[in-house]
C-alpha beads as a LAMMPS data file, in Angstrom:
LAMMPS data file: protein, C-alpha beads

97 atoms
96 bonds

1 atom types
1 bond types

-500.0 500.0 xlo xhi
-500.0 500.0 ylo yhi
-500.0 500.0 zlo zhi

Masses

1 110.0

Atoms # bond

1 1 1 0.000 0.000 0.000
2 1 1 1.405 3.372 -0.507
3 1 1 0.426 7.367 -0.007
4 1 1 0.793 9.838 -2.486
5 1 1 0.445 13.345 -1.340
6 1 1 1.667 17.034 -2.566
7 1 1 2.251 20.070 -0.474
8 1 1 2.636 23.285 -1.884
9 1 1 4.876 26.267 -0.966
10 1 1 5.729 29.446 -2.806
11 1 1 9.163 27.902 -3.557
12 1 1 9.089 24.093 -3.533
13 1 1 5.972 21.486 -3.950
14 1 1 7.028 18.303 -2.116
15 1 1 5.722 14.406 -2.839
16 1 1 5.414 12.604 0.083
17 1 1 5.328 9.329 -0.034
18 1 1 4.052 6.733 2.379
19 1 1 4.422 2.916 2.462
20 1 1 6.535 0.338 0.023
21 1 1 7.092 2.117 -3.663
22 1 1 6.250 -1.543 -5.422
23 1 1 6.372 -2.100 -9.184
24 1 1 2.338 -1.580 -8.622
25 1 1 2.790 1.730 -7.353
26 1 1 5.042 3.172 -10.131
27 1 1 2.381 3.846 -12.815
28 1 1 0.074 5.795 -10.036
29 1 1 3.283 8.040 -8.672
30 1 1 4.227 8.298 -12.431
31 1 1 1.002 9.777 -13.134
32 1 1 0.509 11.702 -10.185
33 1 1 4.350 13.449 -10.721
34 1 1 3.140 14.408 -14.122
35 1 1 -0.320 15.884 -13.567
36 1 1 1.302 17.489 -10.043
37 1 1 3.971 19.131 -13.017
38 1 1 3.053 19.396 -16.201
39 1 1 3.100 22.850 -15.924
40 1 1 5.169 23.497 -13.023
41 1 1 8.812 24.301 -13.730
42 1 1 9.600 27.180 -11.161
43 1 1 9.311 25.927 -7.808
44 1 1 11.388 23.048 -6.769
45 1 1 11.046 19.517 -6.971
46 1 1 10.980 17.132 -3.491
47 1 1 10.110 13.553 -3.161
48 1 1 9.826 13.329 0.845
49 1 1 10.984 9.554 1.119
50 1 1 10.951 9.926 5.174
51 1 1 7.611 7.350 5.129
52 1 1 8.573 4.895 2.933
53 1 1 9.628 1.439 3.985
54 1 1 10.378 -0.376 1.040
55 1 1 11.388 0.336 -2.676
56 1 1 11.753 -2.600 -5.046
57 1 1 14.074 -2.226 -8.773
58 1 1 10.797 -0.538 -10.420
59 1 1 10.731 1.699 -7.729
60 1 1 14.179 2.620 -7.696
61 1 1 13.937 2.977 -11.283
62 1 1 11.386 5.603 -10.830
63 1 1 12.574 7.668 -8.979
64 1 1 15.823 7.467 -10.391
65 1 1 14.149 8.791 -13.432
66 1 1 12.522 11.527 -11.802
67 1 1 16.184 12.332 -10.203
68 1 1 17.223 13.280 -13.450
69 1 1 13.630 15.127 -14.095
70 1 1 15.024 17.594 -11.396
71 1 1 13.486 16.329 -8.131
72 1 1 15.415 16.152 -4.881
73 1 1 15.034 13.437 -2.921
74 1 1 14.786 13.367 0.876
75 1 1 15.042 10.380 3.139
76 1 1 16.231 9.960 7.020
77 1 1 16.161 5.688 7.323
78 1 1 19.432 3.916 6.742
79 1 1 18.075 1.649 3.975
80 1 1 15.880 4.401 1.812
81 1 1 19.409 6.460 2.365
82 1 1 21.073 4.366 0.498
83 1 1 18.817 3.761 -2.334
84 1 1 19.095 7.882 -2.665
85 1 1 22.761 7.832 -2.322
86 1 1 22.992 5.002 -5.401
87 1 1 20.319 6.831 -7.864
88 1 1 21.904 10.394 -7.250
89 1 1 25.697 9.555 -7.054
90 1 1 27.363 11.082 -10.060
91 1 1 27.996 8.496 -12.696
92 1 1 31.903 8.488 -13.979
93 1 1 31.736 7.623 -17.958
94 1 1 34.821 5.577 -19.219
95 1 1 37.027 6.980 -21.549
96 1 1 38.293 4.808 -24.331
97 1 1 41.389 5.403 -26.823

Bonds

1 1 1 2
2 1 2 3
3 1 3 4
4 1 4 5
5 1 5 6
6 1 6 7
7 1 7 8
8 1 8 9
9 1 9 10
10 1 10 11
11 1 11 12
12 1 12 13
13 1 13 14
14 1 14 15
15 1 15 16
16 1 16 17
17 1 17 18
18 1 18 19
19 1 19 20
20 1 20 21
21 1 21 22
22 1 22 23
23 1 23 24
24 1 24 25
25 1 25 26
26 1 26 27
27 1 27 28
28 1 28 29
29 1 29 30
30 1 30 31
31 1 31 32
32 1 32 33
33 1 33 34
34 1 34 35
35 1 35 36
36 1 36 37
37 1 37 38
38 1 38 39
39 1 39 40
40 1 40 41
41 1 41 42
42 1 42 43
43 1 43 44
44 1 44 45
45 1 45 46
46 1 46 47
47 1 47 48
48 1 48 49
49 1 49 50
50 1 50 51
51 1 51 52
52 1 52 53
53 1 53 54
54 1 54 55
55 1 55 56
56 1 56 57
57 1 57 58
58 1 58 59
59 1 59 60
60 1 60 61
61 1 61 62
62 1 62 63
63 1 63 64
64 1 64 65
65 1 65 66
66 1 66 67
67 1 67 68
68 1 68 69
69 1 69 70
70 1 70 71
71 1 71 72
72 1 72 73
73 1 73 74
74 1 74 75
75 1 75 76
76 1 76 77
77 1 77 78
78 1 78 79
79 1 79 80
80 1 80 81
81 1 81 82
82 1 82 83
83 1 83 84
84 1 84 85
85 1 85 86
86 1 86 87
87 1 87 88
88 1 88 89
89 1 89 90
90 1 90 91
91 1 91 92
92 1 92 93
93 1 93 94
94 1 94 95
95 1 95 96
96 1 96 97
């Protein structure tokens, strides 16, 4: 089961999320982060993590994808932590001669 909420500020609207982000959960937050900004480009982006207790590979894939979309995300538990840490660590490319 999971919570999708959005609360609005003059500079940032935040996602808060509550529960396990499951594979079945991915199409409804998908949905939900597009109608929430569609036209919203000004304030910032959060996804509050701080309720979640579980994020499987779809999951992570998600929000990895809205990473790069331009949302910060915030977590406090170890394990959520370290899912953030993986999907927004800087990527090194290889260089080939």
């Amino acid at each position: 089961m999971m919570k999708i909420t959005a609360e609005h500020s003059a500079q940032t609207v935040t996602v808060k999320l509550e529960g396990a982000l499951t594979q079945e959960w991915v199409r409804e937050l998908l949905l939900f982060w597009h109608e929430t900004f569609v036209f919203e480009r000004e304030r910032t982006r959060r996804i509050d993590l701080r309720e979640v207790t579980f994020v499987d590979e779809a999951g992570k894939a998600l929000l990895a994808l809205l990473h790069r979309d331009g949302a910060e995300l915030l977590a406090t538990d170890l394990l959520i932590k370290t899912i953030v840490a993986e999907i927004t660590r800087p990527h090194l490319l290889e260089h080939r001669n």
